[in-house]
C-alpha positions, 0 to 999 in steps of 0.5 A, spaced: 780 524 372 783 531 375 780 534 381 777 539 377 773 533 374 771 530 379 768 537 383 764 537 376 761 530 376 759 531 383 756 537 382 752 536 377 750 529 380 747 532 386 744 538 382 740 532 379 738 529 386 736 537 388 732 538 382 729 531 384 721 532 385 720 525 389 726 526 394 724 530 401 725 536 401 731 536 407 735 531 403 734 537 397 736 542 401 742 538 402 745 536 396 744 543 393 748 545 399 753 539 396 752 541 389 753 549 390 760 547 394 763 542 388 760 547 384 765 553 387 770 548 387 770 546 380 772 554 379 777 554 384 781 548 382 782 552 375 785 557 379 789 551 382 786 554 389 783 547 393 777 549 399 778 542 401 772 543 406 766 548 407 769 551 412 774 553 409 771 557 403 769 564 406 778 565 407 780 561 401 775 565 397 778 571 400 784 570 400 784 567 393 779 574 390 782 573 383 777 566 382 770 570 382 773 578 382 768 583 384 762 577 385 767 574 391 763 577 397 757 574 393 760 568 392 761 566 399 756 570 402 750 566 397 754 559 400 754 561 407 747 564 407 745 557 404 749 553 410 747 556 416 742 560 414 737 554 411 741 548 411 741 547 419 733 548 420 731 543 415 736 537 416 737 538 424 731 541 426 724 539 425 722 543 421 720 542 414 719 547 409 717 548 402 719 555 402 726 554 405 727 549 399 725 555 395 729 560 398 735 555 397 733 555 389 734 563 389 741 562 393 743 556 387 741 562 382 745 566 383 751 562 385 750 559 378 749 565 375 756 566 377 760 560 377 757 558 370 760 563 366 767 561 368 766 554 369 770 551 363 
């Protein structure tokens, strides 16, 4: 299995296990943040370009603008607002909020409105 592949798979399997209404919501959170990751990387690795790690996305992207074109600032900003911006509260923290699972959801939305179209 390619690389690219094994990104979808991973992608989609933790998609479902976000959308799964039986799971606390930290750990859905948390896999839509893995699920947006594989996600990006699937289109990446069409491009033959490999983040590797989630750190590395906003500079891989940036010096990669030929993957999502005009949407690159979208694409790492929506992923970086999902990582620091919910992720931490939820899974680190004591907080433990259905709006915050919410507001992931939009970030999914527009990350999939633009890695959808491309993913092949």
């Amino acid at each position: 299995m390619s690389k690219r592949q094994i990104h979808k798979e991973k992608y989609l399997r933790f998609k479902n296990d976000a959308e799964n209404d039986t799971l606390f919501i930290p750990t859905r959170i948390e896999a839509y943040f893995n699920a947006m990751l594989h996600l990006i990387e699937t289109i990446a690795a069409q491009h033959n370009v490999h983040i590797d790690v989630h750190k590395n996305l906003r500079r891989v992207l940036e010096n990669n603008p030929d993957i999502f074109g005009e949407a690159t600032k979208t694409v790492w900003g929506s992923f970086v607002e999902l990582e620091k911006g919910i992720r931490p509260g939820q899974i680190y923290g004591g907080r433990i909020n259905g709006g915050k699972l919410k507001e992931a959801r939009k970030i999914v939305s527009t990350l999939e409105s633009v890695c959808l179209k491309d993913l092949k």
